[in-house]
Structure formats: structure tokens, C-alpha cells
Backbone as a ProteinNet text record, in pm:
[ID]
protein_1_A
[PRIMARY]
XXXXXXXXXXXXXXXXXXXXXXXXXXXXXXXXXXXXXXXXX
[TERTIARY]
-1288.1	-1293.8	-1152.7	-1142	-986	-1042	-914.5	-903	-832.2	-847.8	-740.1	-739.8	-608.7	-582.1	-554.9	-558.2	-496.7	-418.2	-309.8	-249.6	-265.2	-279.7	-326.3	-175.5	-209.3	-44.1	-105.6	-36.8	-66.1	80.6	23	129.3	175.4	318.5	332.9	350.9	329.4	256.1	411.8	401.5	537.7	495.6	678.3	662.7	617.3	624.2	628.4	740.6	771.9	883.6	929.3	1020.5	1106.1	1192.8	1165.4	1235.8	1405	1446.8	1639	1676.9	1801.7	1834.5	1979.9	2033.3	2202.5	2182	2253.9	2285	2364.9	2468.3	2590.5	2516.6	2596.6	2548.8	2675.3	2711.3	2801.2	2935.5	2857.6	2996.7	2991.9	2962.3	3000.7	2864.1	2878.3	2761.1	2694.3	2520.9	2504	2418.2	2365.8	2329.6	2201.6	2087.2	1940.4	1871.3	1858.4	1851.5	1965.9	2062.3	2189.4	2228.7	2259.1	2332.2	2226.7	2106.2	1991.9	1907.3	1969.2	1905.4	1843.5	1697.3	1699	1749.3	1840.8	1938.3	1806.1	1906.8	1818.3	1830.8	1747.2	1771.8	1775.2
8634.2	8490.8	8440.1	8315.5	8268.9	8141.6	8184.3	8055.4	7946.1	7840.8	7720.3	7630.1	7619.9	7542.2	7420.6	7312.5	7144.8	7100.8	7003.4	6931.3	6871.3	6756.3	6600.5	6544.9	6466.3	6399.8	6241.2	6145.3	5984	5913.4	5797.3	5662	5640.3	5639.1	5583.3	5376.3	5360	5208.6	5139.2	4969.7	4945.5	4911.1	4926.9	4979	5091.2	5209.8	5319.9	5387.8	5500.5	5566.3	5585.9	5614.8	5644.1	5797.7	5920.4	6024.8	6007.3	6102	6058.4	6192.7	6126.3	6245.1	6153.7	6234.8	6196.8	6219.6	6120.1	6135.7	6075	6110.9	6107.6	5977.8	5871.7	5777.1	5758.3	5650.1	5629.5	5525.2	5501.6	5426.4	5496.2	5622.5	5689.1	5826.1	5895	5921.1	5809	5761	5744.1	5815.1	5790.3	5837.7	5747.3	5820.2	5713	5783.4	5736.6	5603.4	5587.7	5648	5588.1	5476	5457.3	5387.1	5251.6	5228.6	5156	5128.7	5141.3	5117.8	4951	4903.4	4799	4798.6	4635.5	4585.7	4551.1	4588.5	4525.8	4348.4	4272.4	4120.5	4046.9
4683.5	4661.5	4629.1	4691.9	4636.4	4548.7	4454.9	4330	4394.2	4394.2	4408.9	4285.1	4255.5	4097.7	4203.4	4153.3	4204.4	4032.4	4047.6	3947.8	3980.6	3899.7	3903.4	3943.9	3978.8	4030.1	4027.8	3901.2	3906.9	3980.9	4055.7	4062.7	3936	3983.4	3827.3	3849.7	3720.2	3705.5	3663.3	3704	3638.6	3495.1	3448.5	3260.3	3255.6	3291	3278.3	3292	3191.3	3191.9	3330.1	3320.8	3480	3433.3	3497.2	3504.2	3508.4	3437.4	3477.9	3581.1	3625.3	3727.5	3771.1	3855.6	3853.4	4062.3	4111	4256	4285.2	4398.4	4446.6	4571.7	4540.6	4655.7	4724.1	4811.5	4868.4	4787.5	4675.6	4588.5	4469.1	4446.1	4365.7	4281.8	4175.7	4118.5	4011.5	4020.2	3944.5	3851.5	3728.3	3633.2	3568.3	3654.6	3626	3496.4	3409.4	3304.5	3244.8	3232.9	3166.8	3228.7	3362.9	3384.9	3396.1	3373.9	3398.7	3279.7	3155.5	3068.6	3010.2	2973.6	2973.9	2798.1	2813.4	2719.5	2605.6	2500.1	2380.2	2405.4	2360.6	2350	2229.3
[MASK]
+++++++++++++++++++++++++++++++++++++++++

């Protein structure tokens, strides 16, 4: 018999955290959430 596990995998919703991660675009590296942080008001 074979086991199959599944992970749930959701949309993420807006206002929901956003993962960070760093990529080399064509005007330079950016740095997602650093460079995208929302401003205090």
C-alpha cells in the first residue's frame, strides 16, 4: 500500500504577512520586506 501525505497550501489574503527574500532585478538587488516596509503614521 502507498501512503500519500498532502500539505495544505492557502492563498494568501491581502494584509497578510508577506515572506522576505532578496532578488537581483534589473536596477539593482532588492530586499523584500526591508526595503517595503509599511511606514508608521
Amino acid at each position: 500500500m502507498v501512503k500519500t501525505e498532502f500539505k495544505q497550501i492557502r492563498i494568501p489574503l491581502i494584509g497578510d504577512d508577506a515572506l522576505s527574500f532578496t532578488a537581483v532585478t534589473t536596477r539593482g538587488e532588492i530586499h523584500f520586506s526591508k526595503d517595503y516596509r509599511k511606514e508608521s503614521r
